[in-house]
C-alpha positions in Angstrom: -3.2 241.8 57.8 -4.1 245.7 57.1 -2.0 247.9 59.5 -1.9 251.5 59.2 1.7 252.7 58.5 2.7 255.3 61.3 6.1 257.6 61.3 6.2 257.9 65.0 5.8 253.9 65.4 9.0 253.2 66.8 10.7 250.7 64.6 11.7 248.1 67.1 9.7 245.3 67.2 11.3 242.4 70.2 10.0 239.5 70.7 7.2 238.6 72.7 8.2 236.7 75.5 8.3 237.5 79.3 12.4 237.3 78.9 12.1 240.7 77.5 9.9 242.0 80.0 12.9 244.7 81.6 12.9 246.1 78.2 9.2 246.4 78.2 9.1 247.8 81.6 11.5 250.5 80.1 9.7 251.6 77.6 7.0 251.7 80.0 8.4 254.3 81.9 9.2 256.2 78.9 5.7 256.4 77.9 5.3 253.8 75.4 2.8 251.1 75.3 3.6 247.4 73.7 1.3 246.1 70.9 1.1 242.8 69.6 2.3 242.0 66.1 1.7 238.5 65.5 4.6 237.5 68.3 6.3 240.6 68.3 6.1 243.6 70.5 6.7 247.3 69.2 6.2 250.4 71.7 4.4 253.1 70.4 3.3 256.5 71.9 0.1 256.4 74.0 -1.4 259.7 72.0 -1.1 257.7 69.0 -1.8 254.4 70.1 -6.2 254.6 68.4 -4.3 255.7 65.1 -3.2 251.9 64.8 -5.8 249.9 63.1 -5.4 245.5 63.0 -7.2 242.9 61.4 -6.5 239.9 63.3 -5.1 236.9 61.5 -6.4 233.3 62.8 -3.5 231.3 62.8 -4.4 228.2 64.7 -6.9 227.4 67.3 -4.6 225.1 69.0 -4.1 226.4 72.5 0.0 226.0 72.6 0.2 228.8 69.8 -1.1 231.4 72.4 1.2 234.6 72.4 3.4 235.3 75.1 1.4 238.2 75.8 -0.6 236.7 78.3 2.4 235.6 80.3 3.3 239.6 80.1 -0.4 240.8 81.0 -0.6 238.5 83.8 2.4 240.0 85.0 2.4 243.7 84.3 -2.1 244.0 85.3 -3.2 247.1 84.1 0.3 248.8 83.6 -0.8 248.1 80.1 -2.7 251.0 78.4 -4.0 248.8 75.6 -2.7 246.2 73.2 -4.6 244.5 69.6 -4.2 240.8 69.3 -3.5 239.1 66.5 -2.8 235.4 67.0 -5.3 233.8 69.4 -7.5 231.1 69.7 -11.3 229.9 69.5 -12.4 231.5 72.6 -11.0 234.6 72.4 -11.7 235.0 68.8 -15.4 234.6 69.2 -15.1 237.2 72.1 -13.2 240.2 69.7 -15.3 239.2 66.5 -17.9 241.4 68.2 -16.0 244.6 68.0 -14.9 246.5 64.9 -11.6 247.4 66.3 -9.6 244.8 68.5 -8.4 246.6 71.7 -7.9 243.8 74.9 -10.3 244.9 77.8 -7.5 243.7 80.2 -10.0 242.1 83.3 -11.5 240.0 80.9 -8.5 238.7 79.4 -7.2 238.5 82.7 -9.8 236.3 84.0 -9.1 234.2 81.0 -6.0 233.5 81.6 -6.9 232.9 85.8 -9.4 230.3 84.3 -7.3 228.6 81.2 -4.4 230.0 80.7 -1.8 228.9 83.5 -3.1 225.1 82.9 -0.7 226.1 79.4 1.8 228.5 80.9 2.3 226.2 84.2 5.4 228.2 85.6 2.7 231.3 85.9 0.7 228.9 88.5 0.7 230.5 91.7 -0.1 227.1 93.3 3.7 225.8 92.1 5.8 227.6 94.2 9.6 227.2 93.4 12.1 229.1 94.4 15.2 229.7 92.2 17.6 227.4 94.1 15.0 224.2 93.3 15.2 225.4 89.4 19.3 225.5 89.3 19.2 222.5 91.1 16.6 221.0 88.7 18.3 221.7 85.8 21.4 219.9 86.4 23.7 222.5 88.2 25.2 221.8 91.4 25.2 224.7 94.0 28.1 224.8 96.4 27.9 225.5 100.5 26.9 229.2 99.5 24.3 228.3 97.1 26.5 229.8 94.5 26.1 227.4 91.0 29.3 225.5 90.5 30.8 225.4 87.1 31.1 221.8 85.7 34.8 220.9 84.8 36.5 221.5 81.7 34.0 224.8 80.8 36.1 228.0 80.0 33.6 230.1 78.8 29.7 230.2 79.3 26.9 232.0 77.5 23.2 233.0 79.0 20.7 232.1 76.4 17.4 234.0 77.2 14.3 232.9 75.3 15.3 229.7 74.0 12.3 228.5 71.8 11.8 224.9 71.7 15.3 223.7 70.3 17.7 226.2 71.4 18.9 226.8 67.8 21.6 229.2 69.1 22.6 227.3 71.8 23.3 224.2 69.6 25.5 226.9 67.2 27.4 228.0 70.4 28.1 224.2 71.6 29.2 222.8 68.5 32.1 225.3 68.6 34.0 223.5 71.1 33.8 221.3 74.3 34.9 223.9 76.7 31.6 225.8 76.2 28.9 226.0 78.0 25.0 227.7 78.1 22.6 228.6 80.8 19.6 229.3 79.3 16.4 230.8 80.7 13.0 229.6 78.8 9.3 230.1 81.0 7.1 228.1 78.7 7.4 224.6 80.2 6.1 223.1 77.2 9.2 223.9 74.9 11.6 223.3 78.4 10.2 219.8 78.2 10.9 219.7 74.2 14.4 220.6 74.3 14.8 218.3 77.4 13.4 215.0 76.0 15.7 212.5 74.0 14.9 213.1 70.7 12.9 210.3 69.9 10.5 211.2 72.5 10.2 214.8 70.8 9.3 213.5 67.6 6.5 211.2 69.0 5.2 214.0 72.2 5.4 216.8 70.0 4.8 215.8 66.4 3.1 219.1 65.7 6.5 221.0 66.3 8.4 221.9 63.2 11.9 223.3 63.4 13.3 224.6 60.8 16.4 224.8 62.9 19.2 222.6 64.2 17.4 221.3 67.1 19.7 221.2 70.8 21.1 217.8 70.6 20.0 215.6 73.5 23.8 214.5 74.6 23.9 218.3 75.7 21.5 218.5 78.1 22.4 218.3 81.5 25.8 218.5 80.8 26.9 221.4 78.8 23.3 222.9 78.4 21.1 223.7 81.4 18.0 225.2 81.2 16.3 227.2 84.1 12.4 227.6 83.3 11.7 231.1 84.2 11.4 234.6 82.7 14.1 237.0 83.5 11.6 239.7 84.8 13.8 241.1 88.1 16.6 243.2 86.1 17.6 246.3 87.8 17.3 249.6 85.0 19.6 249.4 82.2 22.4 251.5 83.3 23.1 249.6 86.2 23.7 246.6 83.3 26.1 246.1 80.6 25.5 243.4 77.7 28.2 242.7 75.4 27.1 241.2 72.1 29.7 240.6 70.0 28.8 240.1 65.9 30.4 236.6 66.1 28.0 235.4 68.5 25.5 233.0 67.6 22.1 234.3 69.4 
């Protein structure tokens, strides 16, 4: 991969999943524009945005290693001022192999994803229509008389895992500390919900083309001391109405 090196690129690359979509929204407004870096986002000024030049990389043509991105473009439309690609598969491939430089003409990959790409990213389907009560309750948490989520007994201290992957490495690092612990994690790819969901025997004959690398979420967790709500966190009000406290101890 060939990338031009720029010193007004802004040197904070995120990853790319719809979790993180208040933070693109931000920059957004501040006038930068996400581009894709092989699963990673990095804003970078709109005036310099036809200085960046990419040579995509082909790294599988299985349909499960599509980026993120297309759960963010279906999303955000033509907000986006333009993006390059780097990770994608057969179809789209064929359709950028045309052009010497690799900027997304956003109807077509738009209709692309209309066409093929919710029957992958189901929770984007507008025919499944679930409101956030149905998830919580889905995912193991009881809701009181008030719809408010009750906390299961014995937990002292819970932690909000967004963008989970498909074994919740961090999670499983926070758990192990101690019983009285607890995560609600938030994860929109239904395939890697189901993953970290399934016993584990089950994961290692369904998805036998996964490879962690990782301590995987044990199975005894789920449901009890690990619930997972399948959605992207894409509602957050602007950042100064929010305060995150991430302590250097915390796993994740």
């Amino acid at each position: 991969m060939n990338i031009d090196i720029l010193e007004d690129v802004i040197p904070q690359r995120i990853a790319c999943g719809t979790s993180f979509l208040p933070i693109i929204k931000l920059g957004l407004k501040k006038g930068y524009v996400p581009v894709a870096f092989s699963g990673n986002i990095t804003f970078v000024r709109k005036d310099l945005i036809n200085r960046l030049k990419i040579i995509p990389y082909i790294l599988s043509d299985n349909p499960y290693d599509y980026l993120h991105l297309y759960d963010n473009l279906a999303l955000w439309g033509n907000t986006w001022y333009t993006c390059q690609i780097i990770t994608f598969n057969t179809a789209i491939r064929n359709y950028y192999m045309q052009f010497k430089t690799y900027t997304i003409d956003i109807d077509w990959i738009q209709n692309h994803i209309k066409t093929y790409g919710h029957e992958i990213w189901r929770y984007g389907n507008i025919e499944e229509k679930k409101s956030m009560k149905d998830h919580v309750k889905d995912s193991g948490l009881e809701l009181d008389a008030n719809d408010k989520i009750i906390i299961p007994d014995g937990i002292k201290h819970f932690k909000i895992d967004i963008g989970l992957s498909f074994d919740a490495p961090h999670s499983q690092n926070w758990l192990d500390n101690d019983d009285s612990l607890c995560v609600f994690g938030f994860e929109p790819n239904h395939v890697w919900v189901k993953f970290m969901t399934s016993p584990t025997e089950d994961r290692d004959r369904t998805f036998k083309d996964y490879h962690t690398y990782t301590k995987q979420l044990e199975y005894e967790y789920v449901g009890k001391r690990f619930f997972v709500i399948p959605v992207a966190l894409s509602n957050v009000s602007d950042q100064k109405e929010m305060t995150l406290y991430i302590p250097n101890v915390s796993d994740g």
